[in-house]
C-alpha positions as CSV (number, residue, x, y, z in Angstrom):
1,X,91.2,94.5,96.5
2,X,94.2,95.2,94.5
3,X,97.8,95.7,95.5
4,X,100.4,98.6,96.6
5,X,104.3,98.6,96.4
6,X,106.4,101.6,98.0
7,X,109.5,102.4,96.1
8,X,111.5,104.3,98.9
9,X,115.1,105.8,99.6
10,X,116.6,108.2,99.8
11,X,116.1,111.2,97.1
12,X,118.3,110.9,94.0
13,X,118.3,106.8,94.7
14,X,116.6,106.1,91.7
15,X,112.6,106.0,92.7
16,X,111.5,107.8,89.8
17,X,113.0,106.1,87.4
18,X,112.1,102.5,88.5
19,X,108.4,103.3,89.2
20,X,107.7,104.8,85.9
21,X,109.8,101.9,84.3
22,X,107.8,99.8,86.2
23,X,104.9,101.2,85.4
24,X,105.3,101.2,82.2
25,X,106.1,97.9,81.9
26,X,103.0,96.5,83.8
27,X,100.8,98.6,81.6
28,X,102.0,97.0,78.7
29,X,100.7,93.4,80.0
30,X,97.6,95.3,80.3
31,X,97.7,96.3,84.1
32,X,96.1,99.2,85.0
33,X,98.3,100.3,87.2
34,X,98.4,104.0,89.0
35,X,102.0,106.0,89.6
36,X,101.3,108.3,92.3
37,X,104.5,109.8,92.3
38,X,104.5,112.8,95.4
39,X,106.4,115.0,93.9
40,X,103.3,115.5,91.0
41,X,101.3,115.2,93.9
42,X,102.6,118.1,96.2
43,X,101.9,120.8,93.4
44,X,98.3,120.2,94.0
45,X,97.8,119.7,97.5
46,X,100.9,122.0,99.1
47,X,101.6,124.3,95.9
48,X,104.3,126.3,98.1
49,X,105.5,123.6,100.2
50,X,106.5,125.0,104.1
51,X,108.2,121.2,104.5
52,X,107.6,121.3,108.4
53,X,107.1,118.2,109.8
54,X,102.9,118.4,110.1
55,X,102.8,119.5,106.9
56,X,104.8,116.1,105.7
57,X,102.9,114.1,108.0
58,X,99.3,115.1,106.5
59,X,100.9,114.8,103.2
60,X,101.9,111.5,103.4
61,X,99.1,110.8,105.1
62,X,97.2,111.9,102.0
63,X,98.8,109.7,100.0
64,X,98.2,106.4,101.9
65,X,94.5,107.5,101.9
66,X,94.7,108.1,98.3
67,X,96.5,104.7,97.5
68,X,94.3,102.6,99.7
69,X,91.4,104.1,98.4
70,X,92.7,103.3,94.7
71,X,93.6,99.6,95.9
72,X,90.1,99.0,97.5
73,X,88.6,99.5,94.2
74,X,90.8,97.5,92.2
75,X,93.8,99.9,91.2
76,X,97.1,98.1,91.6
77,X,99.4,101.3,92.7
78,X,103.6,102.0,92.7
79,X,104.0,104.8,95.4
80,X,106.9,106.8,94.7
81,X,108.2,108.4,97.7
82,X,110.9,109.1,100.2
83,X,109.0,108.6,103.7
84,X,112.0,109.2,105.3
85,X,109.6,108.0,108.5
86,X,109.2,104.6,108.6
87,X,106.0,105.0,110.3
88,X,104.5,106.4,107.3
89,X,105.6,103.3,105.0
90,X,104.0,101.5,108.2
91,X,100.6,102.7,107.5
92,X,100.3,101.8,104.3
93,X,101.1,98.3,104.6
94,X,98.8,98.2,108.2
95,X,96.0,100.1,105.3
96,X,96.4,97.8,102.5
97,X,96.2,94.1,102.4
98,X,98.8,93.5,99.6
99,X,101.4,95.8,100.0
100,X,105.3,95.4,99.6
101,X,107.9,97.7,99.9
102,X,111.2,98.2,97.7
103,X,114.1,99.8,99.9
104,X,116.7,101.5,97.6
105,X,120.2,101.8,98.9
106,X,122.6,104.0,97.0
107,X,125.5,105.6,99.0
108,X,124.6,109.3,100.0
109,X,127.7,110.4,97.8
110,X,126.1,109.1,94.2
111,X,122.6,110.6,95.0
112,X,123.8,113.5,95.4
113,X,126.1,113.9,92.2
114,X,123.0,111.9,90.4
115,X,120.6,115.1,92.1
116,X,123.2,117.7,90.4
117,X,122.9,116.5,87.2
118,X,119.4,116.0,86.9
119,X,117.2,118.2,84.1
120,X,114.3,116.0,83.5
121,X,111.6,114.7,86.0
122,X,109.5,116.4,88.8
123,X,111.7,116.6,91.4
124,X,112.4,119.4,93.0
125,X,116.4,120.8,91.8
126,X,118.9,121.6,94.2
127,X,117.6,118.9,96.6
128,X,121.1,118.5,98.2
129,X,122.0,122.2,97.8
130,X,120.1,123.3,100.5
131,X,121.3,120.8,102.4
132,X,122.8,122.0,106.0
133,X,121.4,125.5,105.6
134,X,118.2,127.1,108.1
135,X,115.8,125.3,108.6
136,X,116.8,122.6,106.1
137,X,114.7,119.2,105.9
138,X,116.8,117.2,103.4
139,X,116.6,113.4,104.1
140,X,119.4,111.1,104.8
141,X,121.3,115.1,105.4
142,X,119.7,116.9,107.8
143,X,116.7,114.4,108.9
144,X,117.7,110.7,109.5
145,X,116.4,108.4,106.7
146,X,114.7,105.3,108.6
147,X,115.2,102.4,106.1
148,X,112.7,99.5,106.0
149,X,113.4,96.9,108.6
150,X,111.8,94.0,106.1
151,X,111.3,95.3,103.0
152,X,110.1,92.5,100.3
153,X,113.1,93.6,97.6
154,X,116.3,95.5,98.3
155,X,117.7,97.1,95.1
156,X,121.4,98.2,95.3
157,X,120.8,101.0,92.7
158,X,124.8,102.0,92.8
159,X,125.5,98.5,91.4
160,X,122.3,96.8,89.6
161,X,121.0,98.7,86.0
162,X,117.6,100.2,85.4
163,X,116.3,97.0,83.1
164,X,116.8,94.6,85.7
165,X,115.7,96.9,89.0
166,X,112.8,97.4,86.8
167,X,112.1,93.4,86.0
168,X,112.2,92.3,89.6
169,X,109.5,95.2,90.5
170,X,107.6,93.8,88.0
171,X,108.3,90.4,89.2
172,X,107.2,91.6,92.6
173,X,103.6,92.8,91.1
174,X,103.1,90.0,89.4
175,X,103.3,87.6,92.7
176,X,101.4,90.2,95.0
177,X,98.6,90.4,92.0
178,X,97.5,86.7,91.7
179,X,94.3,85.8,89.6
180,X,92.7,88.9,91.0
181,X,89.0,89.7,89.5
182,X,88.5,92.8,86.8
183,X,86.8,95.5,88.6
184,X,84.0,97.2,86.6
185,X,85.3,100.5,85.5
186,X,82.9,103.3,83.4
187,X,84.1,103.3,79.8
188,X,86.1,106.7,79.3
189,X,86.7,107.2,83.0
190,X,84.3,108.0,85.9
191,X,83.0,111.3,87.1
192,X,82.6,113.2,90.1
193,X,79.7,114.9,91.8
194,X,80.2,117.1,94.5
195,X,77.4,117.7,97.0
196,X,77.6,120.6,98.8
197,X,76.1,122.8,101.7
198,X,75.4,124.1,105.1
199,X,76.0,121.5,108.1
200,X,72.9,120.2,108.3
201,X,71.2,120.4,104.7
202,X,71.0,117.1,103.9
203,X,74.6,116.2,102.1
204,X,75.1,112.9,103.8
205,X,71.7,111.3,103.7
206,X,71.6,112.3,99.8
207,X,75.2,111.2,99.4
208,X,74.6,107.6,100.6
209,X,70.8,107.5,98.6
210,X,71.8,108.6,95.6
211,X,75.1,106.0,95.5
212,X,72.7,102.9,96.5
213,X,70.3,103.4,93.7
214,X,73.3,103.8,91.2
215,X,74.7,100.9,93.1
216,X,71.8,98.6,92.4
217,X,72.3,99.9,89.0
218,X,75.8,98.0,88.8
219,X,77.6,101.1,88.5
220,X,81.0,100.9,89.9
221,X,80.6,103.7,92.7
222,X,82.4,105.7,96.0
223,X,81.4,108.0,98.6
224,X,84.3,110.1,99.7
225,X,83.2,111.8,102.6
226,X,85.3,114.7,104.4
227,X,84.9,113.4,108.1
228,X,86.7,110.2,107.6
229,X,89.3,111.2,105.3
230,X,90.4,114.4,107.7
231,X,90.3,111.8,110.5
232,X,92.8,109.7,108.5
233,X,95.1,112.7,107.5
234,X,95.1,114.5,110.7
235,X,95.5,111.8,113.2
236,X,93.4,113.3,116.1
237,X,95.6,116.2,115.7
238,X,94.0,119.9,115.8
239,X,92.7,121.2,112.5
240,X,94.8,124.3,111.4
241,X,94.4,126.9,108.5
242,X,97.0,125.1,107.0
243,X,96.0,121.3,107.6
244,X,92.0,122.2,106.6
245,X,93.6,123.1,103.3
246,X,95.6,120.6,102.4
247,X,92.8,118.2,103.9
248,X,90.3,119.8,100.9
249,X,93.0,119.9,98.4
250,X,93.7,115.9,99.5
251,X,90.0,115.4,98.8
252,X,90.0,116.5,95.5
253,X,92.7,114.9,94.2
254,X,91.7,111.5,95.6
255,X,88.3,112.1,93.7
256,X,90.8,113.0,90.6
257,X,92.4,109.6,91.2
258,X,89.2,107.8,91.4
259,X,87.8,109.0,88.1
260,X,90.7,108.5,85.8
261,X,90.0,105.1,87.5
262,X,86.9,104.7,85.8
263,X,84.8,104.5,89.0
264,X,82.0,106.9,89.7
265,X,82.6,109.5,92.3
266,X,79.9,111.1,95.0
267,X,82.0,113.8,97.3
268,X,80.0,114.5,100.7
269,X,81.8,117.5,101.9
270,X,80.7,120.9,103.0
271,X,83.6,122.6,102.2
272,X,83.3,125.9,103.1
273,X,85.8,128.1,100.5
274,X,84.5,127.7,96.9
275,X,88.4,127.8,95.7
276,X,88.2,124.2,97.0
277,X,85.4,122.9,95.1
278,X,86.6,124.8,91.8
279,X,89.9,123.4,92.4
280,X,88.3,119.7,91.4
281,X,86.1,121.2,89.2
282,X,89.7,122.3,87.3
283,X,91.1,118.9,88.2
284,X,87.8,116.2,87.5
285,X,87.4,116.1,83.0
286,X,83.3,115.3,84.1
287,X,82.9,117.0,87.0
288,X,79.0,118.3,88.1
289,X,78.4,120.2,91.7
290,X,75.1,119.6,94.0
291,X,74.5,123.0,96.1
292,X,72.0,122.3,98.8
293,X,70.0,125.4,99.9
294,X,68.6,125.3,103.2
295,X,68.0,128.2,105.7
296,X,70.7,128.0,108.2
297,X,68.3,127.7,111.8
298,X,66.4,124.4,110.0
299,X,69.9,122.8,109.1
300,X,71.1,123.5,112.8
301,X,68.2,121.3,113.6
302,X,68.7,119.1,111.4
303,X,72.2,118.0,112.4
304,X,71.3,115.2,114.3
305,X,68.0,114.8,112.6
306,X,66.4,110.8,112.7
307,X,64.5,112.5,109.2
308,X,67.8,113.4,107.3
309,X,69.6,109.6,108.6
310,X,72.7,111.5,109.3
311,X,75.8,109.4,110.0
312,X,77.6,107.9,107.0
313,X,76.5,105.6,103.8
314,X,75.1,101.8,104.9
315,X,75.9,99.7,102.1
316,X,77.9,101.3,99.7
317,X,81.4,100.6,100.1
318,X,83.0,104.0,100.7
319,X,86.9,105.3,100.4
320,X,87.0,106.9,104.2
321,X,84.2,107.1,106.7
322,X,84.4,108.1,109.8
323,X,82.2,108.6,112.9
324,X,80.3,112.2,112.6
325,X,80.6,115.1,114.6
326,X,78.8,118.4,115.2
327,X,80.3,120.8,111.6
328,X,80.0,124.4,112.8
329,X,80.7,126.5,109.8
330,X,80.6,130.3,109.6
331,X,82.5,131.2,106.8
332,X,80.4,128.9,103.7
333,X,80.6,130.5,100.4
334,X,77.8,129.0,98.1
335,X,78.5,127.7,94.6
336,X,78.5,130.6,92.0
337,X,77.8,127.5,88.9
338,X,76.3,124.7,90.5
339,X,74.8,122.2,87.8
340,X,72.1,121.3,90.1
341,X,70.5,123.5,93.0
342,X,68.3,121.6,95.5
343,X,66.4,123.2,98.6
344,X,66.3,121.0,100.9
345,X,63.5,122.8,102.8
346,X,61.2,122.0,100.2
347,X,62.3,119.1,98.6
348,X,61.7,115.2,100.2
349,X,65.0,113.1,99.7
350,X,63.1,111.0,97.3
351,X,62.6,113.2,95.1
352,X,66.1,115.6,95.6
353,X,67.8,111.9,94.8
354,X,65.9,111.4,91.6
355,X,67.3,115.0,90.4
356,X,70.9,113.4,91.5
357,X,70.0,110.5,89.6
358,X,69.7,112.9,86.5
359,X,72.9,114.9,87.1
360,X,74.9,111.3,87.4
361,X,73.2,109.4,84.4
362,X,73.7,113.1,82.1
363,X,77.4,112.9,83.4
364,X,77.4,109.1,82.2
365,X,75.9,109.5,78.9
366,X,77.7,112.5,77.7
367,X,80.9,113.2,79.5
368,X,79.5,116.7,79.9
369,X,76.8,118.2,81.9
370,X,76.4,121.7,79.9
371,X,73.4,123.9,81.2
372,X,71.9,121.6,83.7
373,X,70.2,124.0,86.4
374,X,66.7,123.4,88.7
């Protein structure tokens, strides 16, 4: 378990600028540490951001997932974030076990003349601009900004310089860090395979096989499985078109995450639009997808099959998991390139595994799976 620090105030404090200072700086003592700056973040998961409150709850939801997952395998992480909602900030320290959080203060007046002048970066321009119009969101403007009631550093960004708001970040790390073990990583990054199909086909019980025997082979592995990160995201709040979107689009990018890692990646999601699965294809540099064929009346009774050990991987240690529930899915459109096609009707897991065992040690050994059909 590696560590987490939250750089948060208000937009135009400074966040940016600190985290990738810090970053940089922690990198250099040969720290493998991940930015997960949201700003990069939202282009892939809410490419024309609505900014409504569910839609920044999930959001931010995604990226606690994403950093805990990240930390749980050894990742030290610098989130670099408004939350103007304490609660989110809240949820990351509840979901990581060393987590600290840098509060920023900087008078409303200077972020806003530092927001006007800004050219570089990924923030959004004209933050403050819109501020006071329809429907306007801005933080610390129109919503209230809830500051940290203990953060572990308070940086007066008005008054202290860059170089040393940078060296007591790092300062920070290096106390939360400790004489933490190296985590195994795959040399030139990890890779993803994505195992997809009906409800029912046999995703999960494949899933959770195929990572055990790569497991016992000492490869540093996850499951990500859909159930338990849309439970985290959503909250027990109803699934919308719009959540179930960014819920898929969160998936992909954690597995993103999690390969540039250097960890080894099994996906356990139906996911029903193709657009999703293509969208890590585009994302993951080794990327391979599973497409289970199995006539839809067998998978139905299959669901809650004893044969197909449905419920969730024993004894790999996964990113999310989450109790399961009955998947009804009418609207599944099959892969169009999968590099490995399995029908589960007339396939026994051993065997289906072995074929996944392929897939993952061709994804290993070349960094590209070319023409690999069955």
């Amino acid at each position: 378990m590696s560590w987490a620090i939250w750089i948060t105030g208000l937009p135009g404090s400074g966040k940016s600028v600190l985290a990738g200072g810090a970053t940089a700086a922690l990198r250099a003592q040969g720290e493998p540490v991940a930015h997960l700056e949201l700003d990069v973040i939202r282009r892939t998961l809410t490419p024309s951001p609505t900014y409504s409150e569910t839609e920044r709850d999930v959001v931010y939801r995604a990226l606690v997932f994403m950093a805990t997952a990240l930390t749980g395998v050894g990742v030290p992480v610098i989130i670099d974030a408004t939350a103007h909602r304490r609660a989110w900030r809240e949820l990351a320290r509840r979901s990581i076990a060393r987590f600290a959080e840098v509060q920023l203060v900087c008078p409303v007046e200077v972020c806003q003349r530092r927001e006007q002048r800004r050219t570089t970066g990924n923030a959004p321009r004209g933050i403050y601009a819109r501020a006071g119009g329809p429907g306007a969101q801005v933080p610390g403007v129109d919503v209230p900004y809830e500051p940290s009631f203990a953060p572990e550093r308070v940086i007066d960004t008005a008054k202290q310089d860059v170089g040393a708001s940078v060296r007591e970040i790092v300062a920070l790390a290096q106390r939360l860090g400790g004489a933490a073990e190296p985590t195994p990583r795959i040399p030139g990054g990890g890779w993803a395979i994505w195992i997809t199909g009906l409800p029912g086909s046999g995703k999960t019980t494949l899933a959770c096989a195929a990572a055990r025997a790569l497991a016992g082979q000492d490869m540093p592995i996850q499951v990500i499985e859909l159930a338990g990160l849309r439970e985290f995201l959503l909250n027990g709040r109803p699934e919308s078109d719009a959540t179930r979107e960014v819920v898929h689009r969160a998936l992909a990018y954690t597995a993103k995450l999690m390969t540039e890692a250097g960890v080894a990646v099994i996906v356990d999601a139906t996911a029903p639009r193709r657009a999703w699965r293509e969208l890590a294809r585009g994302l993951i540099v080794r990327f391979a997808e599973v497409q289970l064929l199995c006539p839809p009346e067998l998978c139905a009774e299959r669901e809650r099959s004893a044969r197909w050990q449905l419920g969730g991987c024993r004894g790999v240690p996964p990113s999310a998991r989450a109790s399961r529930r009955t998947e009804i899915v009418l609207d599944y459109e099959p892969s169009l390139r999968p590099e490995l096609t399995l029908h589960t009707d007339r396939r026994d897991v051993e065997s289906a595994v072995e074929e996944i065992l392929r897939l993952a040690r061709r994804l290993y050994r070349t960094g590209a799976v070319g023409e690999y059909r069955t």
